[in-house]
C-alpha positions in Angstrom: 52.9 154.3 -57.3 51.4 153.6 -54.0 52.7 155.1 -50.7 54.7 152.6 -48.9 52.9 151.3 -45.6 53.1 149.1 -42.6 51.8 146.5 -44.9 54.1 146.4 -47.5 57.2 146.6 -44.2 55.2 143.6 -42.7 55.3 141.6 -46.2 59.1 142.4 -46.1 59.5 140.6 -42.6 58.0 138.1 -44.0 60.0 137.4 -47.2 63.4 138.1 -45.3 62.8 135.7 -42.4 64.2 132.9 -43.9 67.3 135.1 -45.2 68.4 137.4 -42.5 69.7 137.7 -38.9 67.2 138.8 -36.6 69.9 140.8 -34.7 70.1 141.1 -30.7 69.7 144.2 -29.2 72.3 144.6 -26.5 72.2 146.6 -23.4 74.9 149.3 -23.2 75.5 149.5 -19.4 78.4 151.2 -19.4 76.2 154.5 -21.0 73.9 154.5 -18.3 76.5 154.1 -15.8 78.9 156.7 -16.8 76.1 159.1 -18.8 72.8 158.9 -16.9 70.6 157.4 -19.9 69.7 153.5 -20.3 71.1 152.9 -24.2 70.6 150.1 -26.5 72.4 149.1 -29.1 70.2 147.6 -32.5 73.7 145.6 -33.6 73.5 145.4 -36.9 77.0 145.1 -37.4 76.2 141.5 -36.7 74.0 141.1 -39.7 75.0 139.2 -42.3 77.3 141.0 -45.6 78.0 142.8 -41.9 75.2 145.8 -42.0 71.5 146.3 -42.4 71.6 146.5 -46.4 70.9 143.2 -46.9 67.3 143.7 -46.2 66.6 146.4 -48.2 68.4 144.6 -51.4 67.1 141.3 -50.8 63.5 142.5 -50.6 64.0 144.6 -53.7 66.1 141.5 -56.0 63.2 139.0 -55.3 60.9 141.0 -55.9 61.9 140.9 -60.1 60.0 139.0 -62.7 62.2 136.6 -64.0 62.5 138.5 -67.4 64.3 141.2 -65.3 66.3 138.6 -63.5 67.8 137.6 -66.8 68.8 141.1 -66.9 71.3 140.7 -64.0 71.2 144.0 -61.5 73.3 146.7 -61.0 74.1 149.1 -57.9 76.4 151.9 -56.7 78.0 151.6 -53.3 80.7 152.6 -51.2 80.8 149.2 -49.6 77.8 148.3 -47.8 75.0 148.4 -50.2 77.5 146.7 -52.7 77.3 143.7 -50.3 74.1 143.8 -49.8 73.2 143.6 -53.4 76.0 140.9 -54.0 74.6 138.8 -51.5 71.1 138.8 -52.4 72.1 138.7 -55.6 74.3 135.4 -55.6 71.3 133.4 -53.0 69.1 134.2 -55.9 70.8 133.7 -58.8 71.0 136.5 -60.7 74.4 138.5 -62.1 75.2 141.2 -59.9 77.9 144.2 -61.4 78.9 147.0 -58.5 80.4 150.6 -59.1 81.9 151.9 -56.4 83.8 155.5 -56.0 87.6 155.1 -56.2 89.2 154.8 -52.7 85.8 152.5 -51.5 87.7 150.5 -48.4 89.0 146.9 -49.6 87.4 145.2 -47.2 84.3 145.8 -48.7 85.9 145.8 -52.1 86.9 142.2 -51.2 84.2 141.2 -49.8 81.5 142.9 -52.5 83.8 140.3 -55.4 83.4 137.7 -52.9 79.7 137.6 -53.4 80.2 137.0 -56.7 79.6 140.3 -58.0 81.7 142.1 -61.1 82.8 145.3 -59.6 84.1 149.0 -61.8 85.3 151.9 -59.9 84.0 155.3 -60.7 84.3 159.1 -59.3 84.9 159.5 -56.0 82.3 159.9 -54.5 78.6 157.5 -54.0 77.0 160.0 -56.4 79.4 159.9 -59.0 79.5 156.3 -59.0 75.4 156.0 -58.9 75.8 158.1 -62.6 77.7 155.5 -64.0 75.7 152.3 -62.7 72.5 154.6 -64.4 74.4 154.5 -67.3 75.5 150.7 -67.4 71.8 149.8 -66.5 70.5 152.0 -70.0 73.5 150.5 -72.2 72.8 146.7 -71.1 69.5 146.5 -69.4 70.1 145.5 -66.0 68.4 146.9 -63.4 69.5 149.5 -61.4 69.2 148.5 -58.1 69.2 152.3 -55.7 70.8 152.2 -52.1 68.1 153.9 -50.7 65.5 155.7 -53.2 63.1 152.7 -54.1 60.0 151.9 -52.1 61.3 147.9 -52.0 64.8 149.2 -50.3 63.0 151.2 -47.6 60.2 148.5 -46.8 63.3 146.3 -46.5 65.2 148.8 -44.0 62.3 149.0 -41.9 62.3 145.4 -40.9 64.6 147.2 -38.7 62.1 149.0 -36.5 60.0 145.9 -36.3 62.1 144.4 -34.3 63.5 147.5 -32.3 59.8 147.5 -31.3 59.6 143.6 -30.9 62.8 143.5 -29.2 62.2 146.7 -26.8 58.4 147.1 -26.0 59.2 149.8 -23.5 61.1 152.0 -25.7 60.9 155.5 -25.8 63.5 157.4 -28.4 65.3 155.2 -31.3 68.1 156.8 -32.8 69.2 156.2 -36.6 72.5 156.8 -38.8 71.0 158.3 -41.9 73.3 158.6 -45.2 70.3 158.9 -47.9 67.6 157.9 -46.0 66.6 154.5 -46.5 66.8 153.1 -43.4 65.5 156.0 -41.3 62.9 156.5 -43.5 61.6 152.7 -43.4 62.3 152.4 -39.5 60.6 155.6 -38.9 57.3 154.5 -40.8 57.3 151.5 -39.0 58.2 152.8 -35.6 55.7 155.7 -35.8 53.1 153.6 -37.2 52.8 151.3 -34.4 54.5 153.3 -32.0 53.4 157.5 -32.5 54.3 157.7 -28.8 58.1 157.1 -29.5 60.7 159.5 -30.7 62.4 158.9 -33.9 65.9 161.1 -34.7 68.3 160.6 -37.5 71.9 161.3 -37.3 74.0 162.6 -40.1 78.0 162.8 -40.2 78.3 167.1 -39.9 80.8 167.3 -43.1 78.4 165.2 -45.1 74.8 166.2 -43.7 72.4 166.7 -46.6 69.0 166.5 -44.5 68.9 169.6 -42.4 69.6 171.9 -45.3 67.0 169.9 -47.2 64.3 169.5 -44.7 65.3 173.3 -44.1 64.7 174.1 -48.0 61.2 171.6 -47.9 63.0 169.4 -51.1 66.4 167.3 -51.3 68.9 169.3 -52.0 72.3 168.6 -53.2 75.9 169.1 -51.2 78.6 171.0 -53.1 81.0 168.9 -51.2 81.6 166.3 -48.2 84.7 165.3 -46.4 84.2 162.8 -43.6 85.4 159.3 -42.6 81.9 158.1 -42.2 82.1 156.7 -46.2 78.9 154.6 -45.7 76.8 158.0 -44.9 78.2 160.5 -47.5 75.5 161.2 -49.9 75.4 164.0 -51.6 71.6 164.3 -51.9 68.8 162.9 -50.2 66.4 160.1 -52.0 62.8 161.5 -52.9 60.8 158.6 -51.3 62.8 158.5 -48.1 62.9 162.2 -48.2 59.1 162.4 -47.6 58.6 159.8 -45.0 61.1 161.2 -43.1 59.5 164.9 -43.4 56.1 163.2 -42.1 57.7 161.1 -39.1 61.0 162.0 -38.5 61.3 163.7 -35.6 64.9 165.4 -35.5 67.9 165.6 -37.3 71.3 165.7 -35.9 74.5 165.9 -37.0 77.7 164.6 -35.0 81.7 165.6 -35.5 84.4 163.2 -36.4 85.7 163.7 -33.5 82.9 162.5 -32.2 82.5 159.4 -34.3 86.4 158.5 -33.5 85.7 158.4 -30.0 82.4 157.0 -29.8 84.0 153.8 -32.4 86.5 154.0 -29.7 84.3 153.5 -26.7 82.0 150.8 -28.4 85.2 148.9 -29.3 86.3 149.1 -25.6 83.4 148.4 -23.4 80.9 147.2 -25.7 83.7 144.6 -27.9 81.8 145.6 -31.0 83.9 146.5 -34.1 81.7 149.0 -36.0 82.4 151.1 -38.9 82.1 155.3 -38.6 78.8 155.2 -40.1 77.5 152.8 -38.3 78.4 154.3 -34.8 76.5 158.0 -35.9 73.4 157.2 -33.5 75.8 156.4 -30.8 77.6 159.6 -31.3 74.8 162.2 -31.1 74.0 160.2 -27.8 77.5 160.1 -26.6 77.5 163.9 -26.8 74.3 164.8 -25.6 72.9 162.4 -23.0 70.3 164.3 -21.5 68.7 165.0 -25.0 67.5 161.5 -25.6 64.9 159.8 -23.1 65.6 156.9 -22.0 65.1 153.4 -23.0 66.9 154.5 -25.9 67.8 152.2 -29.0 70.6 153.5 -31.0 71.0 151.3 -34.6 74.8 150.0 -35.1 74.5 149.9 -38.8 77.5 148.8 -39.8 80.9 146.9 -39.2 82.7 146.9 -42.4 85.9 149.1 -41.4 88.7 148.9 -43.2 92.0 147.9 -40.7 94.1 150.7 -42.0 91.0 153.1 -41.5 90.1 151.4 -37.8 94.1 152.1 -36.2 93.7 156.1 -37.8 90.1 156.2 -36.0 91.4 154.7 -33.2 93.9 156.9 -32.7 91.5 160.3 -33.3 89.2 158.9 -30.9 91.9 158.5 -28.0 93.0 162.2 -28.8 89.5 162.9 -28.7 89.3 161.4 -25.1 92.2 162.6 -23.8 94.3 159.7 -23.8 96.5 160.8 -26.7 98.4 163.6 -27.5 101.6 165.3 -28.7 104.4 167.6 -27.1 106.6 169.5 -28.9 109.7 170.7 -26.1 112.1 172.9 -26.5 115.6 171.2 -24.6 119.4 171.9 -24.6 120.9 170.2 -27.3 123.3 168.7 -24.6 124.1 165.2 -23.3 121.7 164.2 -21.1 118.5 166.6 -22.0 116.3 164.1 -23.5 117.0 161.2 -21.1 115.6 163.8 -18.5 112.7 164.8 -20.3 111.9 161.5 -20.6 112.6 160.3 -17.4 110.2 163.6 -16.1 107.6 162.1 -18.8 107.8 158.9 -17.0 107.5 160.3 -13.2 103.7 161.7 -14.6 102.8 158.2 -15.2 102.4 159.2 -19.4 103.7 156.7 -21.4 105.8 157.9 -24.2 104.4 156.4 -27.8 107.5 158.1 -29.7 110.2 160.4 -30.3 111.5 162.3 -33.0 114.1 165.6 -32.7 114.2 168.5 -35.4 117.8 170.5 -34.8 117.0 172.8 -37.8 114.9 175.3 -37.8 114.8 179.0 -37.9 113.6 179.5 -34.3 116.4 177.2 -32.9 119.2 178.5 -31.6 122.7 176.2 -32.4 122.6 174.9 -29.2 118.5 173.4 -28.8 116.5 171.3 -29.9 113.0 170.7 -30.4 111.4 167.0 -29.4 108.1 166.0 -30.4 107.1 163.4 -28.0 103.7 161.5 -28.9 102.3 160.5 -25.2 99.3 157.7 -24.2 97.4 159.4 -21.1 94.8 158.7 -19.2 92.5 160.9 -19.8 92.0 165.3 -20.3 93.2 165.7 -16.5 95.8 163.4 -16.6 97.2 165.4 -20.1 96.9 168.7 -17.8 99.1 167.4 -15.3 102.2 166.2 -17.6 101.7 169.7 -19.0 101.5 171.4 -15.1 104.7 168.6 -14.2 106.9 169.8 -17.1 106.7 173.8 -16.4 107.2 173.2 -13.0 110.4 171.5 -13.5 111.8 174.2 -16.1 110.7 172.4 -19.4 109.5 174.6 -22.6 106.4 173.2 -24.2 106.0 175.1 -27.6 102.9 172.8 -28.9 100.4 170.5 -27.5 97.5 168.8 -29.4 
């Protein structure tokens, strides 16, 4: 098999243009502004099936003889690629069947059966779920269509960095989520190809980052295990072909909290009014947490926007604790008349506003007559949270927890 070129990323363009957004690239004033660096944001959580998967899949689907269309495809996904595949799948014709781990969010469930796609659920995890579509594709002949490991996916991806070039000639560091590869591998080629002079850096989610210790080791290597919120990213094990592109022009990995990723979904909701999913917002993270790392114009790729609702209010609500602006008390009162209508009315006087209230009366460290209140509190920000804290000591209040 041939290496994959700027050629065969070019012929991609060209087959997709007819079938997929050209997403905008939207300046992010508010980053420069508040963190010294001129950020722009590649949205494609804008694209249509609502990520950048569509390219990869597309370009890989119509590229099958029509003896393997017959066949009908197959995939594994967490959400995204499922859409992708479903998508491309149902514009051309052909029978599409998903696995996806147990727990995948139902938005992209939903949306994934929508397409037109039959859809099993298997393991938990992207990997497990890859073993079974393996399997489905020997029992039945379908073909197995990869996420990111095919040299059709990654040309696909790299339309990307076609137009991050087109789009931003004076560019000088593009930042990419990275789950397996696919798209930081493709964009990458592409970017560095035409572009040597500009920096190219991946970000992985830190509780599911299988690049460093592979690029470390010089050969994919395998996670024992991965716990973040940033589904779309969690692979276990890097692909072979993006693996090697990204060892040639890759020029940094970095990995980003979920913290991190709560509060830089927060931000991007707030000032940029762009919903995007946690694996879609990695670039922006690493960015968000080290400014003066990344020279500036910078494009960072929003991958994604599939985010389950239930998922977006628990994100949202990390993301304010992870700015400050939320965050819980636990006081210590008289369990008289009167006690908590003057904690509260304190809480008020700091400007806080109280979220809600719950009392625990027994406990071994209470005495009969106290009570401990857990007060969740909306603040505006880390000094703000240190002067309800500074206001309640100073007026004879107990705090015995605050996080």
């Amino acid at each position: 098999m041939k290496p994959i070129s700027i050629d065969d990323i070019n012929d991609a363009a060209q087959l997709l243009g007819p079938v997929i957004r050209h997403t905008p690239t939207m300046n992010a004033g508010w980053i420069e502004k508040s963190y010294g660096v001129e950020v722009r944001l590649k949205c494609e959580n804008l694209q249509r099936a609502g990520s950048f998967k569509i390219r990869g899949a597309y370009n890989r689907i119509a590229r099958l003889t029509d003896e393997e269309r017959s066949r009908g495809v197959v995939a594994a996904s967490a959400g995204n690629h499922a859409q992708g595949v479903a998508l491309a799948a149902q514009l051309l014709g052909i029978p599409a069947t998903v696995f996806m781990p147990n727990g995948a969010p139902i938005p992209k469930l939903q949306a994934t059966r929508g397409y037109g796609a039959t859809v099993h659920f298997s393991g938990t995890t992207i990997d497990e779920a890859l073993v079974s579509a393996r399997e489905f594709s020997e029992q039945t002949g379908a073909i197995f269509i990869h996420p990111f490991d095919h040299e059709h996916i990654v040309a696909g991806q790299g339309t990307m960095g076609l137009e991050i070039l087109e789009q931003n000639p004076d560019v000088r560091t593009v930042v990419v989520c990275t789950g397996g590869g696919g798209l930081l591998a493709g964009t990458a080629l592409a970017i560095k190809t035409l572009r040597p002079d500009v920096r190219v850096i991946g970000v992985q989610a830190a509780e599911a980052a299988a690049y460093p210790l592979s690029l470390k080791a010089g050969s994919p290597q395998k996670l024992d295990r991965m716990a973040t919120m940033a589904d779309g990213i969690a692979v276990g094990r890097p692909g072979d072909i993006p693996f090697a592109l990204i060892q040639q022009h890759v020029d940094e990995i970095i990995t980003v909290t979920e913290d991190s990723l709560a509060r830089a979904l927060l931000l991007t909701m707030e000032r940029s009014k762009l919903l995007v999913e946690p694996a879609g917002i990695a670039a922006l993270a690493a960015i968000l947490d080290n400014p003066s790392h990344f020279e500036g114009p910078v494009v960072a790729s929003i991958s994604g926007g599939n985010i389950d609702p239930q998922l977006l209010s628990r994100v949202v609500r990390t993301g304010l604790a992870a700015a400050g602006r939320f965050f819980m008390l636990q006081v210590r009162i008289p369990d008289v008349p009167g006690s908590l209508a003057r904690l509260l009315t304190s809480i008020g006087e700091t400007g806080a506003n109280v979220v809600q209230v719950s009392h625990t009366r027994i406990d071994p460290h209470l005495s009969v007559h106290e009570v401990d209140v857990d007060v969740e509190l909306e603040t505006r920000g880390f000094d703000h949270r240190d002067a309800v804290l500074s206001y309640l000591a100073s007026h004879g209040f107990t705090v015995v927890d605050s996080f």
